[in-house]
C-alpha positions in Angstrom: 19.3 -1.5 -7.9 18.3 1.5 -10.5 14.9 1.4 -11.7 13.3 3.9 -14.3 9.9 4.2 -14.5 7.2 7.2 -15.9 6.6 10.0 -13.6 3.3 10.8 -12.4 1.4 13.1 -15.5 1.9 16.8 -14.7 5.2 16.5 -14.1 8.2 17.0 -16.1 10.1 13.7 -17.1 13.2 13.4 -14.4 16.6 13.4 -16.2 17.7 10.9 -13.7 15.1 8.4 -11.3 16.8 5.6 -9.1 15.3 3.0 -6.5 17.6 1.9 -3.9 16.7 -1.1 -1.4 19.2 -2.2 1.3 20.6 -5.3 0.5 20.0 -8.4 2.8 21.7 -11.4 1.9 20.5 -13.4 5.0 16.0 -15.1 4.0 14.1 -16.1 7.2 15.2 -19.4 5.7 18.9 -18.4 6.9 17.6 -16.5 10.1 16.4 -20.0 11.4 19.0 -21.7 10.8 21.6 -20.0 12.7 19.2 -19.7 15.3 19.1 -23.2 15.1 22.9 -23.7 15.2 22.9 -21.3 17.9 20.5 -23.6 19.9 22.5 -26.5 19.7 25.1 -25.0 20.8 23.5 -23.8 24.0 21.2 -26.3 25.4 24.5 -28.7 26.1 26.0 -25.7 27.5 23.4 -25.0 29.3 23.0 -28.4 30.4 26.7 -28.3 31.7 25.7 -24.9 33.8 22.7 -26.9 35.6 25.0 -29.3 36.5 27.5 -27.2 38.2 24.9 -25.3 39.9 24.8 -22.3 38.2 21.7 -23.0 36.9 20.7 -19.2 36.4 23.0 -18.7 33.4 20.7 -20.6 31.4 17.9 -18.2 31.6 20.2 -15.5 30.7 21.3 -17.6 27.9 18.0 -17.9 26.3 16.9 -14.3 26.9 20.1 -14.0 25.1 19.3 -15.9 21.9 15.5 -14.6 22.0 17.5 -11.3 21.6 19.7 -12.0 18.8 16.3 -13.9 16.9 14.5 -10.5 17.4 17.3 -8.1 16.4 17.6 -10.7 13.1 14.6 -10.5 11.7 14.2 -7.1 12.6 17.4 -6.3 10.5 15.6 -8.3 7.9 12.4 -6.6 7.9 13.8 -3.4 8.0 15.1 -4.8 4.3 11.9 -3.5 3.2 12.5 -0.2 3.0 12.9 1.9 -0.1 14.8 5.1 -1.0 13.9 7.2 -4.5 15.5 9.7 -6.2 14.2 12.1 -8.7 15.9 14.9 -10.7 14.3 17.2 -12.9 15.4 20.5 -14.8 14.6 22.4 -11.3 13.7 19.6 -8.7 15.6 17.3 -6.6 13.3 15.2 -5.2 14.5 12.3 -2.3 11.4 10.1 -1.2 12.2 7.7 1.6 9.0 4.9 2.0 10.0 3.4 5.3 9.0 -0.2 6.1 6.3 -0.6 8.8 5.7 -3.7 10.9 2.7 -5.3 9.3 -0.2 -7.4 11.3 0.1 -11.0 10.0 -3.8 -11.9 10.3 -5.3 -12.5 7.3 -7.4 -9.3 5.5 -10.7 -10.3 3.6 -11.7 -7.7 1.2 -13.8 -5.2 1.6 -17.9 -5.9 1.1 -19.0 -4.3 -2.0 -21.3 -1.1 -1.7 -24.4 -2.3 -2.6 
């Protein structure tokens, strides 16, 4: 997706500015559901494995799918990320903003200076 928007004052206006973002057709939404699929799937197959007494395939099959859930919605984060390109009369400019794991705890704002 091409964006154009003003450059910072000072600098000459780019002939050409574009913003490109990976594209990521699968939500968290999706992410659970095939997790979810996935899941029901492998407890009845793991089920099956207890009862022929191989009962430690079943922990490998759930490290397996706690794998897959993790390499998901890392692939999905990693959506985040943001490429632009500016070109001037004399500059090229490529600016890559990569996306950083955030901590999900609620922030308060700051306390006002008093």
């Amino acid at each position: 997706m091409a964006t154009t928007t003003q450059p910072p004052t000072g600098e000459p206006r780019p002939l050409y500015r574009a913003e490109l973002r990976p594209h990521r057709s699968a939500s968290v939404r999706a992410i659970n559901f095939i997790i979810l699929g996935l899941l029901a799937i492998f407890i009845p197959t793991a089920v099956g494995f207890v009862l022929a007494g191989a009962w430690p395939v079943t922990g490998f099959m759930g490290f397996e799918l706690l794998l897959l859930y993790g390499a998901l919605r890392l692939n999905q984060h990693r959506g985040t990320t943001v490429e632009t390109i500016d070109l001037t009369q004399r500059v090229l400019r490529i600016e890559l903003k990569e996306a950083v794991l955030k901590a999900t705890a609620p922030c308060r704002p700051a306390p006002e200076p008093a």
